[in-house]
PyMOL commands that place a pseudoatom at each C-alpha (Angstrom):
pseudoatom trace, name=CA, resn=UNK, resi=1, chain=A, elem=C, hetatm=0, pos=[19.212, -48.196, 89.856]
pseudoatom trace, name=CA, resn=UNK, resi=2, chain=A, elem=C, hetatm=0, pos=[19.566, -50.629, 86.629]
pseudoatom trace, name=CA, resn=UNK, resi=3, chain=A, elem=C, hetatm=0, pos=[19.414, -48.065, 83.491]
pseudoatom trace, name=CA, resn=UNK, resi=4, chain=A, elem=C, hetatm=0, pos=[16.586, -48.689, 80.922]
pseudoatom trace, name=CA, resn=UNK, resi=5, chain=A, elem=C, hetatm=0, pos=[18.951, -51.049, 78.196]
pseudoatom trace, name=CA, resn=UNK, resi=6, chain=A, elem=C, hetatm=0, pos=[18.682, -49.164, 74.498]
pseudoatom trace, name=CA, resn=UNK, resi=7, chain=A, elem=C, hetatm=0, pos=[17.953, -51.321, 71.554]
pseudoatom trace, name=CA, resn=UNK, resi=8, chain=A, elem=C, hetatm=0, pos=[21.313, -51.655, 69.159]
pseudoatom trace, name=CA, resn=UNK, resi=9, chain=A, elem=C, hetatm=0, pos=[21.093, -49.110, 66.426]
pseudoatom trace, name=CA, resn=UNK, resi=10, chain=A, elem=C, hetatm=0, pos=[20.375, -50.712, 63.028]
pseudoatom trace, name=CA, resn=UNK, resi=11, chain=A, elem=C, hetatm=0, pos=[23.813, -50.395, 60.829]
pseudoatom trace, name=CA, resn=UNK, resi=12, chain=A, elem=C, hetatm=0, pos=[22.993, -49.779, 56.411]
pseudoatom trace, name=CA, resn=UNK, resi=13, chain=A, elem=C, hetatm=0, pos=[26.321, -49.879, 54.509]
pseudoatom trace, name=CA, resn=UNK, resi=14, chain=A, elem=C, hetatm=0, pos=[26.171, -47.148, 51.961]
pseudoatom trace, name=CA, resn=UNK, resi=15, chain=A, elem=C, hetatm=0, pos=[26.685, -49.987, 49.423]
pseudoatom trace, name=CA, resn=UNK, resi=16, chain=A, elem=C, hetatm=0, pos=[23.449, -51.423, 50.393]
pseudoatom trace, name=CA, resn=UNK, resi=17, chain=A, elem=C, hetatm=0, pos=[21.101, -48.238, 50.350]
pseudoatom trace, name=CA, resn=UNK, resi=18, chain=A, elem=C, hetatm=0, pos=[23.040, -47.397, 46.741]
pseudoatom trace, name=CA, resn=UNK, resi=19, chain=A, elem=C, hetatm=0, pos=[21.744, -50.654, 45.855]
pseudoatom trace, name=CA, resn=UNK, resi=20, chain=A, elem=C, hetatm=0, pos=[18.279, -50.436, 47.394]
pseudoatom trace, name=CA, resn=UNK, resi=21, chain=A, elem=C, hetatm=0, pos=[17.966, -46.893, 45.668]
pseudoatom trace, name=CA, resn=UNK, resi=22, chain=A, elem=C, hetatm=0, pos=[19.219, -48.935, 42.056]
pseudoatom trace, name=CA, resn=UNK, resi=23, chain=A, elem=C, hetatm=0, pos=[17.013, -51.621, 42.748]
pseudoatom trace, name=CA, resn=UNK, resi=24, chain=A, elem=C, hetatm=0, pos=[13.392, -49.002, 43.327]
pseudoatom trace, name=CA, resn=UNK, resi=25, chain=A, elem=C, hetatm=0, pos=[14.699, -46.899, 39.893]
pseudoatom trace, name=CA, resn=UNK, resi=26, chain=A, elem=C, hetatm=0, pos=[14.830, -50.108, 37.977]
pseudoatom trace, name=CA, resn=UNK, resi=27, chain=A, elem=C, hetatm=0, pos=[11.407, -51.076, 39.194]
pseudoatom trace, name=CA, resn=UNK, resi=28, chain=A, elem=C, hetatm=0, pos=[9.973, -47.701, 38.400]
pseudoatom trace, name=CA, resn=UNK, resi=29, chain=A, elem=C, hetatm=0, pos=[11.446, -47.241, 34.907]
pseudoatom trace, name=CA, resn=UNK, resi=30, chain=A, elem=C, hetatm=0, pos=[9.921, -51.026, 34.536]
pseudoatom trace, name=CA, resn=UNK, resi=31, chain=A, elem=C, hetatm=0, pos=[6.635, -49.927, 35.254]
pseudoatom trace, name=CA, resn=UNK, resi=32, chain=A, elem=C, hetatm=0, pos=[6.408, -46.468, 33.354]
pseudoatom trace, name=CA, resn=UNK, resi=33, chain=A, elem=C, hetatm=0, pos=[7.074, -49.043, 30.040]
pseudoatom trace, name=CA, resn=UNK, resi=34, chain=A, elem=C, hetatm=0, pos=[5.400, -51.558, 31.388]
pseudoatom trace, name=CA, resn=UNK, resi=35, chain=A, elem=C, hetatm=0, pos=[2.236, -49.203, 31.587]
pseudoatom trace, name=CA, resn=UNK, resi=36, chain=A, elem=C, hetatm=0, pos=[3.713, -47.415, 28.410]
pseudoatom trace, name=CA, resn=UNK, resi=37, chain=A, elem=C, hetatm=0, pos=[3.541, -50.550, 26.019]
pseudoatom trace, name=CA, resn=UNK, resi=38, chain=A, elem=C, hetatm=0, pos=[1.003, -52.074, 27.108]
pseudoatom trace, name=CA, resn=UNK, resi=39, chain=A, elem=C, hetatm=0, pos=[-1.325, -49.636, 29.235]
pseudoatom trace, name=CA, resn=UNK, resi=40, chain=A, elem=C, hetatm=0, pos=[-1.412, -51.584, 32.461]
pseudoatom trace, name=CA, resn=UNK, resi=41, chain=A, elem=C, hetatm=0, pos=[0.612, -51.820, 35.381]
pseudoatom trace, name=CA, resn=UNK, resi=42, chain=A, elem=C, hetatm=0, pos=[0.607, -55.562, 36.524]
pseudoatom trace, name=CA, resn=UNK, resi=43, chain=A, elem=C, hetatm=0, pos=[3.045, -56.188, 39.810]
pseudoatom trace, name=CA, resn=UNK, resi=44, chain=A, elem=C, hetatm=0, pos=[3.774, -59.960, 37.643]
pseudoatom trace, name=CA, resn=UNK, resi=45, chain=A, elem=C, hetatm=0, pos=[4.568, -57.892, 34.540]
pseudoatom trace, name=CA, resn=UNK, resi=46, chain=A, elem=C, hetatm=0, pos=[6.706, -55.058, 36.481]
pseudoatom trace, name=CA, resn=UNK, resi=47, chain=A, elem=C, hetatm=0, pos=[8.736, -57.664, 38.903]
pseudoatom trace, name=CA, resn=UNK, resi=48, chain=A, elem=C, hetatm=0, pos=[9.553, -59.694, 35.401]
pseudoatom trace, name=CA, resn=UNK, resi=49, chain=A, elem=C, hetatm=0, pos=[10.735, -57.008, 33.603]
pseudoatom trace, name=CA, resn=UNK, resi=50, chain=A, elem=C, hetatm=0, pos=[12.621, -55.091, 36.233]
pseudoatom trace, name=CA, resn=UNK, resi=51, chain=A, elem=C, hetatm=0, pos=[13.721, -59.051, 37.175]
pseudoatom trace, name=CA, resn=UNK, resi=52, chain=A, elem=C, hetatm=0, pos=[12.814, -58.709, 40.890]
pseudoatom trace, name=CA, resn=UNK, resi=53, chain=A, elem=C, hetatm=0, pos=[10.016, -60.461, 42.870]
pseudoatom trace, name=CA, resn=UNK, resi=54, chain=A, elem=C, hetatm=0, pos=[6.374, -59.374, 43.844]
pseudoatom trace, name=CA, resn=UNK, resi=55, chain=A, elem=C, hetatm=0, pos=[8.048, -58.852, 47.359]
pseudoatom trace, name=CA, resn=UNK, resi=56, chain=A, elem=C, hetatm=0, pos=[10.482, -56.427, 46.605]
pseudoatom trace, name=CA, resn=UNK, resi=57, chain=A, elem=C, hetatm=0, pos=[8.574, -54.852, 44.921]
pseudoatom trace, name=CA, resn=UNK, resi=58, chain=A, elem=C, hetatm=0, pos=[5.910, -54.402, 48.238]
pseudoatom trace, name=CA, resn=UNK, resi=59, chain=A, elem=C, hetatm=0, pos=[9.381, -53.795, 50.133]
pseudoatom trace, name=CA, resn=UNK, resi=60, chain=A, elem=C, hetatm=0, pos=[9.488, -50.406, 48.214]
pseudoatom trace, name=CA, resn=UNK, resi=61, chain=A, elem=C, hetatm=0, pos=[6.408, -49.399, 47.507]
pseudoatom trace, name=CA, resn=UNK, resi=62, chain=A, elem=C, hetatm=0, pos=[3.403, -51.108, 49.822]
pseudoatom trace, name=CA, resn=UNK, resi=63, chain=A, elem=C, hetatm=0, pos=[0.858, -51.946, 47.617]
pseudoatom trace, name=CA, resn=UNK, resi=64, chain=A, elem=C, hetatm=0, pos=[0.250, -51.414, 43.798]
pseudoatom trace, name=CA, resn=UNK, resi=65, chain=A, elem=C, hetatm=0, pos=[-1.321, -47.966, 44.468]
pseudoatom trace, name=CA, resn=UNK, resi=66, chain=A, elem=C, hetatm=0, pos=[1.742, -46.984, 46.129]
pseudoatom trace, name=CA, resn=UNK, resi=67, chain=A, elem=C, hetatm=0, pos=[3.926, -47.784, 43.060]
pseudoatom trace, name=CA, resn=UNK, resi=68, chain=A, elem=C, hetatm=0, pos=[1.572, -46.093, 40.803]
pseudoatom trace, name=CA, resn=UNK, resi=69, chain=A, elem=C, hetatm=0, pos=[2.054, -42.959, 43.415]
pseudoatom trace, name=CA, resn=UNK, resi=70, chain=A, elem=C, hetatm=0, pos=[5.620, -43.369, 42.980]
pseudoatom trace, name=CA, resn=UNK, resi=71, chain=A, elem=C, hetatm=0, pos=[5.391, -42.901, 39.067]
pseudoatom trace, name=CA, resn=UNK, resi=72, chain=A, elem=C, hetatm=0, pos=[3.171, -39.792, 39.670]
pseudoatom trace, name=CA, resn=UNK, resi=73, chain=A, elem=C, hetatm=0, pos=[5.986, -38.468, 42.175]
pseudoatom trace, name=CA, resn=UNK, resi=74, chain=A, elem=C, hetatm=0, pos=[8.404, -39.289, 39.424]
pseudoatom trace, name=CA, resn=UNK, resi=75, chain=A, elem=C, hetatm=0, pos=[7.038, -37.949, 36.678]
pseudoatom trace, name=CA, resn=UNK, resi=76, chain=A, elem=C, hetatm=0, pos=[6.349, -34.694, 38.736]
pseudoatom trace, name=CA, resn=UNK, resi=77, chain=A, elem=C, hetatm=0, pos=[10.144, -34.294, 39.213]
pseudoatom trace, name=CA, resn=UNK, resi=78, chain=A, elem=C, hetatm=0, pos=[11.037, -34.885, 35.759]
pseudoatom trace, name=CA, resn=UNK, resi=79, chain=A, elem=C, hetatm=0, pos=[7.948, -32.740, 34.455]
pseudoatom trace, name=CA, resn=UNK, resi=80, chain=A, elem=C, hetatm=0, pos=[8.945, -29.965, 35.933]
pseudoatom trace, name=CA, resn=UNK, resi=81, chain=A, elem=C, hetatm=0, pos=[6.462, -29.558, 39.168]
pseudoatom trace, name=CA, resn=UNK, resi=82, chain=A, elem=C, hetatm=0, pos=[8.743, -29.082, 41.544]
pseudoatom trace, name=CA, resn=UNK, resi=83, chain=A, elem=C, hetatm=0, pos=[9.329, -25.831, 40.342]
pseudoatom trace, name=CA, resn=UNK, resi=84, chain=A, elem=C, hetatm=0, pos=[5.941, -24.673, 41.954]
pseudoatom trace, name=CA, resn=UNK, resi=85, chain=A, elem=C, hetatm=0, pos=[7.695, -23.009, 44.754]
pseudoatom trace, name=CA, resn=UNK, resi=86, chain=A, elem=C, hetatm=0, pos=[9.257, -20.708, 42.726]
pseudoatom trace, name=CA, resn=UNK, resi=87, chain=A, elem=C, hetatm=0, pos=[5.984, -19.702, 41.117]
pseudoatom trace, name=CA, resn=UNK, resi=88, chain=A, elem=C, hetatm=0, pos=[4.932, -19.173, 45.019]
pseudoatom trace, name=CA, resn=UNK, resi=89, chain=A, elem=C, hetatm=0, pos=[8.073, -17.145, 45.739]
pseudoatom trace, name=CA, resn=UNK, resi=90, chain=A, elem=C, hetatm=0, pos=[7.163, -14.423, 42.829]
pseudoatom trace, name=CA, resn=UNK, resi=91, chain=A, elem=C, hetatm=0, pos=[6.397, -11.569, 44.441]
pseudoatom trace, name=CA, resn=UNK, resi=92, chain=A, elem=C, hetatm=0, pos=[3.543, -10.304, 42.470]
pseudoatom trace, name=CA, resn=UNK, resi=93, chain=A, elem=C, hetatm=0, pos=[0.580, -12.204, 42.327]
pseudoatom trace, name=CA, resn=UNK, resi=94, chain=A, elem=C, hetatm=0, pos=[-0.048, -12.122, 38.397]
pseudoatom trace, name=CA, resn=UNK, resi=95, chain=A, elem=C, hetatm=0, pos=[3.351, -13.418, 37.821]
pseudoatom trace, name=CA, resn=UNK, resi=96, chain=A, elem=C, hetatm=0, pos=[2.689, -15.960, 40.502]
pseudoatom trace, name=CA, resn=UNK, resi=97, chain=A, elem=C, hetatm=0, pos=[-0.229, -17.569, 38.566]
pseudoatom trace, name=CA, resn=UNK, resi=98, chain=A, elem=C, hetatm=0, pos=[1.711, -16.702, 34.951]
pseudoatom trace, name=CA, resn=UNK, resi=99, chain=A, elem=C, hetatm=0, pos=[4.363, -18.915, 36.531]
pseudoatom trace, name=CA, resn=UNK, resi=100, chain=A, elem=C, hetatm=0, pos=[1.861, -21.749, 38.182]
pseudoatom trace, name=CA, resn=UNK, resi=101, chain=A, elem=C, hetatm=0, pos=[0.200, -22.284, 34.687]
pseudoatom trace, name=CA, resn=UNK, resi=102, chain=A, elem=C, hetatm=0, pos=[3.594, -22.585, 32.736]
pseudoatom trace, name=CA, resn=UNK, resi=103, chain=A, elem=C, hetatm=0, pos=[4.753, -25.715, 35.064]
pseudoatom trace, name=CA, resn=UNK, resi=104, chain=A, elem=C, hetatm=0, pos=[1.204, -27.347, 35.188]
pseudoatom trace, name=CA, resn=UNK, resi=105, chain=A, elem=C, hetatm=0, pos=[1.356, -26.873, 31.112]
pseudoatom trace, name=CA, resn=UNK, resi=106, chain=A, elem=C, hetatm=0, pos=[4.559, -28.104, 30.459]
pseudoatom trace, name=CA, resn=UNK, resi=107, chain=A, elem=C, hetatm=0, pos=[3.788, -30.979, 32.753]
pseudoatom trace, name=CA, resn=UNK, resi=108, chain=A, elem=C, hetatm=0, pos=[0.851, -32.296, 31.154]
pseudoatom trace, name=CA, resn=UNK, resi=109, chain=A, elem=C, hetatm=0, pos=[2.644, -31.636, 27.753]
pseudoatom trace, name=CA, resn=UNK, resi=110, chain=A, elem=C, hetatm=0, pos=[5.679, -33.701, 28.536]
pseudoatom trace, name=CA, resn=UNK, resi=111, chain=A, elem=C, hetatm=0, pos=[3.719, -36.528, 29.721]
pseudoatom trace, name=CA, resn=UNK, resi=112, chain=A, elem=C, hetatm=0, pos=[0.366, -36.549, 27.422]
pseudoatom trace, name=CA, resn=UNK, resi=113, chain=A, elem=C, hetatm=0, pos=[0.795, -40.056, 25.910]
pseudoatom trace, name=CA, resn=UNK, resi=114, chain=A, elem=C, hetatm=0, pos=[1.840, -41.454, 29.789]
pseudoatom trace, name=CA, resn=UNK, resi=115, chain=A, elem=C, hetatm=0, pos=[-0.646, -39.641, 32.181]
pseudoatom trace, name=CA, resn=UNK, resi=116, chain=A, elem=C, hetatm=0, pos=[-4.187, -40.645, 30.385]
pseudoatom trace, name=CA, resn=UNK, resi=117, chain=A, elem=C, hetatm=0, pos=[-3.380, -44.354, 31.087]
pseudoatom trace, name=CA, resn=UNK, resi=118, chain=A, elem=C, hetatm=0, pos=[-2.570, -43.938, 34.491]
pseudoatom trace, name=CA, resn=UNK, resi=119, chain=A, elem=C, hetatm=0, pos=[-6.016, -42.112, 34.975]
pseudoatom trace, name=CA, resn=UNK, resi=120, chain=A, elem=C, hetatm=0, pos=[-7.668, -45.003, 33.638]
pseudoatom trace, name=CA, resn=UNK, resi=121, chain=A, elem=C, hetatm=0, pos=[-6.272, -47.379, 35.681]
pseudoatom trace, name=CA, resn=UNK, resi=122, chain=A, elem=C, hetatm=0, pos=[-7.940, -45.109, 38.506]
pseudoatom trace, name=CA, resn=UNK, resi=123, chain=A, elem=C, hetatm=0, pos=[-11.219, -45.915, 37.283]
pseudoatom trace, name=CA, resn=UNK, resi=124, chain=A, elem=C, hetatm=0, pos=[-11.028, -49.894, 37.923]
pseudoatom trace, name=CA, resn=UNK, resi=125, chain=A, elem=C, hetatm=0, pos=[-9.407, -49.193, 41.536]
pseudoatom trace, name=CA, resn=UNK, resi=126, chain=A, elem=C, hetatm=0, pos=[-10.803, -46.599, 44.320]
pseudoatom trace, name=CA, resn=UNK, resi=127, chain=A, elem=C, hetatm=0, pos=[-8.125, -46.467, 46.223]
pseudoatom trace, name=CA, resn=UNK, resi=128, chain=A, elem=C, hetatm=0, pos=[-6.227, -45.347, 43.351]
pseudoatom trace, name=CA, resn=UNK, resi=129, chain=A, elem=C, hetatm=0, pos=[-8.855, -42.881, 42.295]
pseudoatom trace, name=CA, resn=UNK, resi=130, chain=A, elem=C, hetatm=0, pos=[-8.942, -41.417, 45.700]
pseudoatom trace, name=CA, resn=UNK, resi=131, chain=A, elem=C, hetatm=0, pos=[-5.210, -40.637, 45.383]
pseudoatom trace, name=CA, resn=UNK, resi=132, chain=A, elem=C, hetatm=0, pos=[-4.880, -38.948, 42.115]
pseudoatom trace, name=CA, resn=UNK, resi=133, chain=A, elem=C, hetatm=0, pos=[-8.205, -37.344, 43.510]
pseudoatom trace, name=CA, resn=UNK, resi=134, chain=A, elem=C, hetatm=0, pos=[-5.900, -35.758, 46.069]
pseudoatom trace, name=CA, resn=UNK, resi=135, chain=A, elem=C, hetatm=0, pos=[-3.004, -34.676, 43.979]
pseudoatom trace, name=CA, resn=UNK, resi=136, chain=A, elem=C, hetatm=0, pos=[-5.592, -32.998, 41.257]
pseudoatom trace, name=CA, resn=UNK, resi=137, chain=A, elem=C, hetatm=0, pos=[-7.098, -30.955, 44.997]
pseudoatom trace, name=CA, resn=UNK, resi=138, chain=A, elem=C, hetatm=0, pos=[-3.159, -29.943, 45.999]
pseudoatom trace, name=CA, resn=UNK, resi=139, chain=A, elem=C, hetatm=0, pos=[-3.457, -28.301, 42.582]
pseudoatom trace, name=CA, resn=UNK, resi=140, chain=A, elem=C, hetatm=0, pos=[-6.745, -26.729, 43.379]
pseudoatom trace, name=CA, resn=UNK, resi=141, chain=A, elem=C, hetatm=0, pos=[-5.850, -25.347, 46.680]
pseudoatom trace, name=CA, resn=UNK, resi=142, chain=A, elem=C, hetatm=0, pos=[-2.363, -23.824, 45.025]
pseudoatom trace, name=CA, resn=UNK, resi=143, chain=A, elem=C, hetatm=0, pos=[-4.919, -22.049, 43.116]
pseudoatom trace, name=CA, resn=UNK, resi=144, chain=A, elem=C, hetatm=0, pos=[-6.772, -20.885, 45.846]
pseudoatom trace, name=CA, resn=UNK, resi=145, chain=A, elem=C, hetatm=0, pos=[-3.866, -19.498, 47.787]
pseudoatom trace, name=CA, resn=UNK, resi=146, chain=A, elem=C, hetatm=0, pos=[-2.784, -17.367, 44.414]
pseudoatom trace, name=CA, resn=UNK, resi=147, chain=A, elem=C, hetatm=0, pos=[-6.669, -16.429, 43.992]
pseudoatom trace, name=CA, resn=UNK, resi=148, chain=A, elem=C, hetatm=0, pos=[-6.422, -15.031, 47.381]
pseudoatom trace, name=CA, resn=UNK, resi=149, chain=A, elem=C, hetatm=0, pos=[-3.284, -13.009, 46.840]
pseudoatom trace, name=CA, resn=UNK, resi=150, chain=A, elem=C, hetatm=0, pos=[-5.132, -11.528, 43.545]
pseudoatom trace, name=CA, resn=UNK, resi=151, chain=A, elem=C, hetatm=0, pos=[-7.655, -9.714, 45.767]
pseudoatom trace, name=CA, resn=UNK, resi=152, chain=A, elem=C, hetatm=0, pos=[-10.169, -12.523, 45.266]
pseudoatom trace, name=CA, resn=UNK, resi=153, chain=A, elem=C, hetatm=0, pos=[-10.239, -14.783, 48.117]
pseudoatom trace, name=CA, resn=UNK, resi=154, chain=A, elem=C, hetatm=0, pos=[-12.812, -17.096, 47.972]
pseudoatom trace, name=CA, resn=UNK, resi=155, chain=A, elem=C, hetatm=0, pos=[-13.925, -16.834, 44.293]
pseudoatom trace, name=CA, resn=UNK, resi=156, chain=A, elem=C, hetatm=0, pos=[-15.207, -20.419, 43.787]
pseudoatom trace, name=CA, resn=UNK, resi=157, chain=A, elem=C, hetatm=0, pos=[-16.064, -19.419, 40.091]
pseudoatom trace, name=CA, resn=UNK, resi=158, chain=A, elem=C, hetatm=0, pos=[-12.353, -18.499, 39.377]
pseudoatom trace, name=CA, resn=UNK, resi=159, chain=A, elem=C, hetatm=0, pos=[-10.287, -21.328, 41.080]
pseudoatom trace, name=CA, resn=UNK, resi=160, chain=A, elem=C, hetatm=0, pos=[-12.614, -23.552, 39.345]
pseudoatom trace, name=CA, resn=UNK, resi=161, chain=A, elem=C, hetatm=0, pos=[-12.104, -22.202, 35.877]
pseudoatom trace, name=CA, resn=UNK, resi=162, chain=A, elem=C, hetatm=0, pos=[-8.193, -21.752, 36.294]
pseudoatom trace, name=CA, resn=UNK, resi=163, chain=A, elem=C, hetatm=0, pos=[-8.621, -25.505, 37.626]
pseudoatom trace, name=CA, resn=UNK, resi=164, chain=A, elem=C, hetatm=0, pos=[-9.841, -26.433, 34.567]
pseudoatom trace, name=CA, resn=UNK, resi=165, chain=A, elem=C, hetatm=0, pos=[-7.737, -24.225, 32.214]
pseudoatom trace, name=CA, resn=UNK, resi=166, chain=A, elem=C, hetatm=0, pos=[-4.504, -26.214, 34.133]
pseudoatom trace, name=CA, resn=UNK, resi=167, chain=A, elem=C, hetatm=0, pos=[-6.367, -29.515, 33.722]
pseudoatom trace, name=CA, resn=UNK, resi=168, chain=A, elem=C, hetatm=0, pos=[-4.785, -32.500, 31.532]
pseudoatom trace, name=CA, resn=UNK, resi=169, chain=A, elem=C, hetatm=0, pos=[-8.331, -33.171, 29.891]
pseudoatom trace, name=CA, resn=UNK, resi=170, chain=A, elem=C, hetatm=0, pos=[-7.881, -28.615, 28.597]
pseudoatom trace, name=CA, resn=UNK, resi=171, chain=A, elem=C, hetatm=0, pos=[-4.118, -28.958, 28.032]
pseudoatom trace, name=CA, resn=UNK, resi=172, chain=A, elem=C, hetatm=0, pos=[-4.663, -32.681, 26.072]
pseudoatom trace, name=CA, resn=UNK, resi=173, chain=A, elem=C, hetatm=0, pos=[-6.985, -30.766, 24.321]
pseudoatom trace, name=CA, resn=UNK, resi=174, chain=A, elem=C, hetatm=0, pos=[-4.733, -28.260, 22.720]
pseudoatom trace, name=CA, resn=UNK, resi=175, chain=A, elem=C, hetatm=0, pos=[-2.064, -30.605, 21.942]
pseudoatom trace, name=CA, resn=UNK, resi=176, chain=A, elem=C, hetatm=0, pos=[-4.440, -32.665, 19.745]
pseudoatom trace, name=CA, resn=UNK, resi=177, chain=A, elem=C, hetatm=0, pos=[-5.235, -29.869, 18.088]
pseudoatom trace, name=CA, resn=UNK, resi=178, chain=A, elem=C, hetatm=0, pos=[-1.889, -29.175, 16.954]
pseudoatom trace, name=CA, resn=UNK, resi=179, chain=A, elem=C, hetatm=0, pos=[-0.211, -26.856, 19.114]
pseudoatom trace, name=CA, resn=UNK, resi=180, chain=A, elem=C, hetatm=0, pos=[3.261, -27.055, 20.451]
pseudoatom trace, name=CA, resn=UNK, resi=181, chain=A, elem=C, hetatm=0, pos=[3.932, -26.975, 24.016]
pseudoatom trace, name=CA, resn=UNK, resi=182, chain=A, elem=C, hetatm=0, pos=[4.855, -23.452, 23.984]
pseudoatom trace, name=CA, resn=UNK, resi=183, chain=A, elem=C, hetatm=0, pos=[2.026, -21.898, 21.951]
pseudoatom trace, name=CA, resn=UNK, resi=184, chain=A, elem=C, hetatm=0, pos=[0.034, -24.059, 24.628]
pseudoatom trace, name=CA, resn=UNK, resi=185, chain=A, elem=C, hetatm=0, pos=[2.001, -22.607, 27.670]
pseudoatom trace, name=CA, resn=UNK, resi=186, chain=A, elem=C, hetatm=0, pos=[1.050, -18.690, 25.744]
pseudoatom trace, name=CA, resn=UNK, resi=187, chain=A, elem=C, hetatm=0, pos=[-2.128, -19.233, 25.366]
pseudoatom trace, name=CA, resn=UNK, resi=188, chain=A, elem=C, hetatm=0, pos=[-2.877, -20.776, 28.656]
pseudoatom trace, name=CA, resn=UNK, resi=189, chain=A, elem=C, hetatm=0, pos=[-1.152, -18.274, 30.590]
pseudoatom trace, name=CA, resn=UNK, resi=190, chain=A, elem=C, hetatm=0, pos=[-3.209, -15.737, 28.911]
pseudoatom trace, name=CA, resn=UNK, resi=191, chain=A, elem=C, hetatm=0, pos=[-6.380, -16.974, 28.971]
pseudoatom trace, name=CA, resn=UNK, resi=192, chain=A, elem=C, hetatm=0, pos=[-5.748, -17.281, 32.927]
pseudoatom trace, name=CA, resn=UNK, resi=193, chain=A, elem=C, hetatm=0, pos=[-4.796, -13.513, 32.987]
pseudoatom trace, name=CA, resn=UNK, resi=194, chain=A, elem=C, hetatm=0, pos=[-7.497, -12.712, 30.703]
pseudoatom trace, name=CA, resn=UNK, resi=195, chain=A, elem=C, hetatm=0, pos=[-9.932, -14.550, 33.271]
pseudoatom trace, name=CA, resn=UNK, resi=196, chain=A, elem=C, hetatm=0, pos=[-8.902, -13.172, 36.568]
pseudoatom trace, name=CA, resn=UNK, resi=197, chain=A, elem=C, hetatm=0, pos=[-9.015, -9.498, 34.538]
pseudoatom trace, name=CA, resn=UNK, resi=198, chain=A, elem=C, hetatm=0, pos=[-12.787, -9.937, 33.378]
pseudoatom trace, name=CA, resn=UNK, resi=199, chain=A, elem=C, hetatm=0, pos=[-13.841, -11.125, 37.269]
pseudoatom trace, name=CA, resn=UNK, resi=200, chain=A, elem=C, hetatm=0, pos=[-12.635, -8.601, 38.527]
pseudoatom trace, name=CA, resn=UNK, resi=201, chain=A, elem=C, hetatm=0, pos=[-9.656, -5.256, 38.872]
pseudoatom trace, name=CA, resn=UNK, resi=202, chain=A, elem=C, hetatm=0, pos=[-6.060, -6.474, 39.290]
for i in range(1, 202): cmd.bond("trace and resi %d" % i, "trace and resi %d" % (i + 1))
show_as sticks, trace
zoom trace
C-alpha cells in the first residue's frame, strides 16, 4: 500500500525570524510616535516612518486594528500588567486586590499622555471599539474572580465600583490633579479596601 506523501516541512533560518522580530519592533515603536506626535495611527504614516510598506505591515499585524492591539499588548508588558498573576497568586484575598489595583494604577500612570488617544481612535472605528471593549471586560472579570474570593461573589455593585476606581478616566483623574503615581497607587488601594470593608465583613 502507497503511504500518504507528507508535505516538506517549512525551513526559517534564525537570521530571518531575528529579522522578522526587528522588522515588527520597528513598526511598533513607529506607530506609538506616530500616534504620540500626532494622535493618529495612519498605516501610510507608520510604513514611512518605520520605512517598510503597507504590506508588511498587514504581514505582521492583519489589519490596522490588529496593530493598534499590538501597541495595547505592548504597552501592557512595559506597564507592568503582566504582573497580574502574581496579584492572583497572593494568598489572601485583600492582598490579592491591594496587589490588582497597584498594577492597573501604575499602568494607567505610565501611559496617561499615550492611552487617551488610542481610546479615541476607538470611537471613529467599531471594530476597534469592540476590542478595547474586551480588554477593559478581562479587567472586569479579574475583579470578579477576587470579589468572589472576598466572600462576595456576585456583588454587581462592588466589581462595578472597583471597575471604576481601576479605570483610566478615575486614575487620569488623580494625576491631573497633581498627584504622583504613588500617592495615586495609596490612595487607590485604599479606597478599594475601604469599599469592600463598608459592603460588607472581611
Amino acid at each position: 500500500m502507497q503511504g500518504t506523501r507528507r508535505k516538506p516541512r517549512r525551513y526559517r533560518s534564525p537570521k530571518r525570524t531575528e529579522d522578522a522580530a526587528r522588522t515588527r519592533q520597528r513598526i511598533l515603536r513607529a506607530a506609538v510616535q506616530t500616534l504620540t506626535r500626532q494622535g493618529e495611527c495612519s498605516l501610510d504614516k507608520v510604513a514611512s516612518r518605520a520605512k517598510v510598506t503597507r504590506r508588511t505591515i498587514y504581514n505582521h499585524f492583519d489589519s490596522r486594528g490588529g496593530l493598534i492591539e499590538a501597541i495595547f499588548d505592548e504597552l501592557a508588558r512595559t506597564g507592568g500588567l503582566y504582573d497580574l498573576p502574581k496579584a492572583f497568586s497572593q494568598p489572601d484575598a485583600v492582598d490579592a486586590l491591594k496587589g490588582f489595583v497597584a498594577i492597573f494604577c501604575r499602568f494607567f500612570s505610565a501611559h496617561q499622555s499615550l492611552l487617551p488617544r488610542l481610546m479615541a481612535l476607538a470611537k471613529a472605528d467599531v471594530e476597534l471599539a469592540a476590542r478595547l471593549s474586551a480588554r477593559a471586560e478581562r479587567r472586569r472579570a479579574g475583579l470578579a474572580v477576587i470579589v468572589s474570593r472576598l466572600g462576595r461573589q456576585g456583588d454587581r455593585g462592588l466589581i462595578d465600583l472597583l471597575f471604576a476606581l481601576t479605570s483610566m478616566e478615575f486614575i487620569g483623574m488623580l494625576k491631573r490633579a497633581g498627584r504622583t503615581a504613588a500617592e495615586i497607587e495609596a490612595l487607590a488601594t485604599d479606597a478599594a479596601v475601604a469599599l469592600v470593608r463598608t459592603r460588607g465583613r472581611l
